[in-house]
VOVEXLO-214454 format. One line per 3 residues: their letters; for each residue x, z, y of C-alpha. Coordinates in steps of 0.25 Angstrom, whole numbers, plus 5000, padded with zeros to 4 digits. Example, Ala and Ser with C-alpha at 12.3 -4.5 7.8 and 13.67 -1.06 7.14 Angstrom:
as	5049,5031,4982; 5055,5029,4996
//
This chain:
xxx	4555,4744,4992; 4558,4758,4993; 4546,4764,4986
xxx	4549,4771,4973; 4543,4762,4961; 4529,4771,4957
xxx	4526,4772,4942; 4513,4764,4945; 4521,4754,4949
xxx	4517,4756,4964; 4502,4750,4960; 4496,4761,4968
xxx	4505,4758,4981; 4502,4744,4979; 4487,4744,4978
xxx	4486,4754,4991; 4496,4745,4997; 4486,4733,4996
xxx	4474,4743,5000; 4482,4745,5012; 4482,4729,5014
xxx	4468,4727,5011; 4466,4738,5022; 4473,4732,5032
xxx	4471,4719,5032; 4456,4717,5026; 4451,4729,5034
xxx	4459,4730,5047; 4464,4743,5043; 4477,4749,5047
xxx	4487,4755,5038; 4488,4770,5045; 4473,4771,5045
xxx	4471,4766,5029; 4483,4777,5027; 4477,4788,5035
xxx	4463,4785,5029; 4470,4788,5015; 4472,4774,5010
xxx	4485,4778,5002; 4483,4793,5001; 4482,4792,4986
xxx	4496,4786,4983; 4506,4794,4982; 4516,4796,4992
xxx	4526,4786,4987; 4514,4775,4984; 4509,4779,4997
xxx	4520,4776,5004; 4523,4761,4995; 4509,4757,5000
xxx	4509,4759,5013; 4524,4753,5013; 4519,4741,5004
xxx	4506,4739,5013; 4515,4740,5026; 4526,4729,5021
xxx	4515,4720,5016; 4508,4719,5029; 4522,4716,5036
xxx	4527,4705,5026; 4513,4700,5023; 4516,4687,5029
xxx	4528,4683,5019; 4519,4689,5007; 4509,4681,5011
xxx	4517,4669,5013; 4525,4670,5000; 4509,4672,4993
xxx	4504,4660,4999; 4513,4651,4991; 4506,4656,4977
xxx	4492,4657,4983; 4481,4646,4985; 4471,4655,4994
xxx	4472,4670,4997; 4467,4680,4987; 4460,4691,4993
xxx	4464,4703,5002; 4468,4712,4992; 4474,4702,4982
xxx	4481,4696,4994; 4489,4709,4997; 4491,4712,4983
xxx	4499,4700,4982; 4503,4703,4998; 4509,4717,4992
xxx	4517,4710,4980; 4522,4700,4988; 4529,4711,4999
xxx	4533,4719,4986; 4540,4706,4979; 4548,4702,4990
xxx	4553,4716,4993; 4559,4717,4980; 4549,4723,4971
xxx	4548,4720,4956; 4541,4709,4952; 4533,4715,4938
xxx	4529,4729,4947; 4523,4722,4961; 4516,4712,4952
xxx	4510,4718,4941; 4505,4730,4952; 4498,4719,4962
xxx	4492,4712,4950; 4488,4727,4945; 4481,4731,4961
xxx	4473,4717,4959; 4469,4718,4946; 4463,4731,4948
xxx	4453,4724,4961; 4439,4724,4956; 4437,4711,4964
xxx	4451,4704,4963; 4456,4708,4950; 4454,4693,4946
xxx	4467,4690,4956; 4477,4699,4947; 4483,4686,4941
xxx	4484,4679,4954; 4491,4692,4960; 4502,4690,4947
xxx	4503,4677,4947; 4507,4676,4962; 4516,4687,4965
xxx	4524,4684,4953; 4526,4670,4960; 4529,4679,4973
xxx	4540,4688,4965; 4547,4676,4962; 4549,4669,4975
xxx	4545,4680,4985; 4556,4688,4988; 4567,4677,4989
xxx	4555,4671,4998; 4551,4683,5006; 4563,4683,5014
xxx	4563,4668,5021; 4548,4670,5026; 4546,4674,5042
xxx	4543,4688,5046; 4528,4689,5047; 4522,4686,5059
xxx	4512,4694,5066; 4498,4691,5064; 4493,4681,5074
xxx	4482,4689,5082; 4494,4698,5085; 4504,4687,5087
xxx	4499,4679,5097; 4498,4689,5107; 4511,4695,5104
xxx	4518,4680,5106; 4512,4677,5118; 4517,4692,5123
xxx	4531,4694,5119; 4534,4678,5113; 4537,4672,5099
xxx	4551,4678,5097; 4547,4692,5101; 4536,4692,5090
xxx	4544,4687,5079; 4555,4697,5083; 4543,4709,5083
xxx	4538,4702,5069; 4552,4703,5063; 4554,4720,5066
xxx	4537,4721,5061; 4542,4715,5048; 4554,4725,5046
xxx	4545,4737,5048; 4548,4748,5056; 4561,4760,5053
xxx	4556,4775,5058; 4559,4780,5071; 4558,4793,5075
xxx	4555,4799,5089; 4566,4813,5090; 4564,4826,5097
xxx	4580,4830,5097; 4592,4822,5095; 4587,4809,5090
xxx	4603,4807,5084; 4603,4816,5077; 4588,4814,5071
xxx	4594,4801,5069; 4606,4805,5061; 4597,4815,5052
xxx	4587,4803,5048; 4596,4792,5048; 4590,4785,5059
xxx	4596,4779,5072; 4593,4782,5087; 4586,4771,5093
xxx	4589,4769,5110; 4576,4774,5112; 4579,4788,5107
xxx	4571,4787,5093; 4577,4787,5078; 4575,4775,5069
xxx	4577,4776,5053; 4575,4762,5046; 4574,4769,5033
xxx	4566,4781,5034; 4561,4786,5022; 4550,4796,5021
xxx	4547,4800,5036; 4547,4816,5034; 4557,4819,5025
xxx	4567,4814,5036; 4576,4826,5043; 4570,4831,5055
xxx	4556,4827,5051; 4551,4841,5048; 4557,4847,5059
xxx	4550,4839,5069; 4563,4833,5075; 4558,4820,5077
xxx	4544,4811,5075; 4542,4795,5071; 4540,4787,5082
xxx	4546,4770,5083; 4554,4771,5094; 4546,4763,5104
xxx	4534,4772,5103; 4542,4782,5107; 4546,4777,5120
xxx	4532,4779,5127; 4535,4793,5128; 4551,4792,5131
xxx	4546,4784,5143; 4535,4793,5148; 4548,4805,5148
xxx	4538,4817,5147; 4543,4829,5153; 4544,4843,5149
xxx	4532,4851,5157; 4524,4836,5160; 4509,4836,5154
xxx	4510,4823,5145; 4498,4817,5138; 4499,4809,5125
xxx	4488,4801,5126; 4486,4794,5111; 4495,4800,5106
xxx	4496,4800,5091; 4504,4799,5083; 4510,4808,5091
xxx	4526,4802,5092; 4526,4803,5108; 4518,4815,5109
xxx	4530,4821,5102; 4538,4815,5110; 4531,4820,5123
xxx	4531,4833,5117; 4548,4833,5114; 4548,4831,5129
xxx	4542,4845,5130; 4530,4839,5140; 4516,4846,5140
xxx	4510,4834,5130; 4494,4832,5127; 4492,4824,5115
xxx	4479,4816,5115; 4474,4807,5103; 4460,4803,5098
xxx	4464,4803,5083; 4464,4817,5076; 4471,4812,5065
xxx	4482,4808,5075; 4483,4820,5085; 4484,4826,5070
xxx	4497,4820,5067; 4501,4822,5082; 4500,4835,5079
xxx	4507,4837,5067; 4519,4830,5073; 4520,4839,5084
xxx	4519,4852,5074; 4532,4844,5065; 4541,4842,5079
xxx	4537,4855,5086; 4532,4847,5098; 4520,4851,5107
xxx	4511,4844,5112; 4494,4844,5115; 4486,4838,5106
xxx	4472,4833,5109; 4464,4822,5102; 4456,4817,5111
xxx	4451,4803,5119; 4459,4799,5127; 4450,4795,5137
xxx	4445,4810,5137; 4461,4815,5141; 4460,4822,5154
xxx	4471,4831,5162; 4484,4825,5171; 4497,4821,5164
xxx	4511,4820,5168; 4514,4808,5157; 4505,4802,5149
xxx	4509,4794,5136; 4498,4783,5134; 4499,4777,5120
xxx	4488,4769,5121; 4480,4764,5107; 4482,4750,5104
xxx	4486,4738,5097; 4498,4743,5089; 4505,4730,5088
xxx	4517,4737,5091; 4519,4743,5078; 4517,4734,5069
xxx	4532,4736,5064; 4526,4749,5058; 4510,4745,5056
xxx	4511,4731,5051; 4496,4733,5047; 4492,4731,5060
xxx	4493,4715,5063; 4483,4715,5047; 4474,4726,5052
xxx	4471,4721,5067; 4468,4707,5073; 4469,4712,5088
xxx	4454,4713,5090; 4455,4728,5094; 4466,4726,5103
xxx	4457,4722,5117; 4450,4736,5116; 4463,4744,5113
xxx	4469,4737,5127; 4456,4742,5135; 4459,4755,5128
xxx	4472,4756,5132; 4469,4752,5148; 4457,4763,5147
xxx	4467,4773,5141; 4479,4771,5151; 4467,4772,5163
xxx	4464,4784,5159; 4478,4789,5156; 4481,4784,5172
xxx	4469,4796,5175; 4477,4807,5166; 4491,4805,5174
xxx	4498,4814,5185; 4501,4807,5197; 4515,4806,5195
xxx	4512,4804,5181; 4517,4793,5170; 4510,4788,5158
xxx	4516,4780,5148; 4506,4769,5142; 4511,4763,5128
xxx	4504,4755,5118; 4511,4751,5104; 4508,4736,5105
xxx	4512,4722,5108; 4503,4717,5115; 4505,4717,5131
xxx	4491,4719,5133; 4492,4732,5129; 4505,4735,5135
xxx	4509,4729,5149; 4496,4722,5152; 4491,4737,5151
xxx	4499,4742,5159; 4499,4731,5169; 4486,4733,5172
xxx	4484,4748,5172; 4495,4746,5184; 4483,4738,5190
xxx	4472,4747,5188; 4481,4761,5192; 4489,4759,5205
xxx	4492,4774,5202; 4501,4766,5191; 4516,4761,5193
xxx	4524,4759,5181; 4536,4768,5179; 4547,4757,5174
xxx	4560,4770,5175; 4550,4776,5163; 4555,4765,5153
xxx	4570,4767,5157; 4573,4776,5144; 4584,4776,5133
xxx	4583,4764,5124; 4573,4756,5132; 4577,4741,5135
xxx	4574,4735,5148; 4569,4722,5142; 4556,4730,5137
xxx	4552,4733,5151; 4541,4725,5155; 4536,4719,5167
xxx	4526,4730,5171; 4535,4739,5169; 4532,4744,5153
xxx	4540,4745,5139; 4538,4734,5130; 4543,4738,5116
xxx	4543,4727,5105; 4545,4727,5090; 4558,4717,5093
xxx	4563,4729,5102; 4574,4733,5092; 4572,4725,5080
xxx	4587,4726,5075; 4584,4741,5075; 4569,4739,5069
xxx	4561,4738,5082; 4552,4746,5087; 4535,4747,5089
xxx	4530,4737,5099; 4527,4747,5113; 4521,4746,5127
xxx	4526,4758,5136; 4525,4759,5151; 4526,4771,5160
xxx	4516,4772,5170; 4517,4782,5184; 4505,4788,5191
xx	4509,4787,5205; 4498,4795,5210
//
């Protein structure tokens, strides 16, 4: 644990942490939406930073907590006393002080107008937990997906290359940085490495803008595979290129570093707004426009299509999504994106190349997208010499012709965000 002990004890931390949880799995809700709508702005940056890291490492090693729990147990508590002892449990085995996690777990529940009654069972069981949890923690298996999620992704990629995508989500995710200059020596001023794609990964980063170069602009966070899409679209100085969803704003940036003419299209406010600012930090220019982008209009060189959808791709970074979601939305968000890349088809030069990429696992949102826009646009040929860049292994080319990236991809050096990319030419 690298959190600096609070005078408190880190009660305040703790209880927002099991907020957080309560949030995520009782309500459906996801972690960047609870922390944007002000769910830990009353923390301290320090406790602000030890809840979301609690919340975060409880929903990856919830399994093992929960298998360590059953064995003192005889039915499940509720919710909140459930991730009390969820929180506890994650803290134990990571090496934290018995007296301190305890005695602040026992404090939270105590303090619940309806499950204050549960204080002496919350003591009673993670004192059995400090005893044998952390000698046990180690010999249980890495937490499997959620079974709503893991069928589909079995039946697309098989059993060994889930459990090898389930090992990298469990170890989290290092930093990587996307770099305008020379990504050696951005490398050699972080402490990071140069990955074959071009980007720069830190396994230890620390506080994101006090690192050298941060202020200055000289490079942006991005995981490495999201920043592929727009190496493979290769905008050109001079081109007219549209960023269609384009927040956060990593490839925008990176279309802009290439000096191309970009318009930056994106419904959300809040996000063109942090698009924005990042552009302002780096010194980069592009367009921005919040906006449908069913309502886009005009004729485009490029166009980068980062389409809405599942996310099951970056579950190494948001481990809440497999709590939060049950694959309900996911049927409308593949109609969405076959919709959006129609009408990006109308929006393309002839002569002109989109690139379509979603961040998800799941084929039907990748190749079988893809597969059959190539049916409905005979204007369409996919443009396989796109996918020839540095760093790129010919094994991830698929049949159609796209990218497909994987968490596995990498997992000695700590993987990378599960991707779908594929280059597509406008032959008239």
């Amino acid at each position: 644990m690298s959190d600096k002990p609070a005078k408190d004890g880190g009660l305040p931390a703790r209880r927002s942490a099991i907020y957080l949880l309560d949030q995520i799995i009782g309500e459906g809700k996801l972690l960047p939406e609870l922390i944007g709508a002000g769910a830990l702005d009353r923390l301290d940056p320090a406790d602000r930073a030890r809840a979301q890291r609690l919340a975060t490492e409880t929903l990856r090693g919830m399994e093992r907590a929960d298998r360590l729990l059953q064995k003192h147990l005889q039915k499940y508590p509720p919710l909140t006393v459930r991730n009390a002892l969820r929180v506890g449990t994650i803290e134990l085995c990571a090496g934290e002080a018995a007296h301190g996690v305890v005695n602040s777990m026992v404090n939270v529940v105590s303090r619940h107008k309806r499950y204050g009654h549960l204080k002496g069972l919350v003591n009673a069981v993670l004192r059995k937990v400090a005893d044998k949890g952390p000698e046990q923690w180690p010999a249980l298996r890495t937490p499997r997906l959620p079974k709503w999620l893991r069928g589909p992704l079995v039946e697309a990629w098989g059993g060994e290359a889930v459990l090898a995508m389930e090992s990298v989500q469990f170890e989290g995710a290092p930093l990587d940085l996307s770099v305008r200059g020379n990504a050696a020596d951005v490398a050699k001023a972080v402490g990071g490495k140069v990955l074959p794609t071009g980007s720069v990964r830190l396994m230890d980063a620390g506080q994101v803008s006090a690192l050298p170069g941060f202020t200055e602009g000289q490079w942006w966070v991005q995981d490495a595979a999201a920043a592929i899409p727009a190496r493979v679209l290769d905008a050109q100085k001079g081109e007219a290129v549209l960023d269609l969803c384009a927040a956060p704003g990593g490839k925008t940036l990176q279309l802009a570093a290439t000096g191309a003419d970009v318009t930056a299209i994106d419904i959300s406010e809040g996000r063109m707004e942090r698009v924005k600012q990042n552009l302002v930090r780096t010194k980069l220019s592009a367009t921005t426009q919040v906006a449908d982008a069913f309502e886009v209009t005009g004729q485009y060189d490029a166009i980068l299509l980062d389409a809405p959808c599942s996310a099951t791709g970056t579950i190494r970074r948001h481990p809440d999504l497999p709590f939060a979601k049950d694959g309900s939305e996911f049927g409308a968000l593949i109609d969405l994106q076959a919709r959006m890349l129609d009408h990006a088809v109308t929006l393309l030069k002839p002569g002109g190349r989109m690139v379509f990429c979603t961040c998800s696992l799941l084929p039907d949102e990748g190749e079988v997208q893809v597969e059959e826009a190539l049916g409905r646009h005979p204007s369409l040929t996919v443009d396989r010499d796109a996918l020839d860049r540095p760093g790129i292994d010919p094994a991830w080319i698929t049949e159609e012709g796209g990218l497909r990236l994987r968490p596995d991809h990498w997992a000695d050096q700590g993987g990378m965000d599960g991707f779908y990319v594929a280059c597509l030419r406008k032959t008239d």
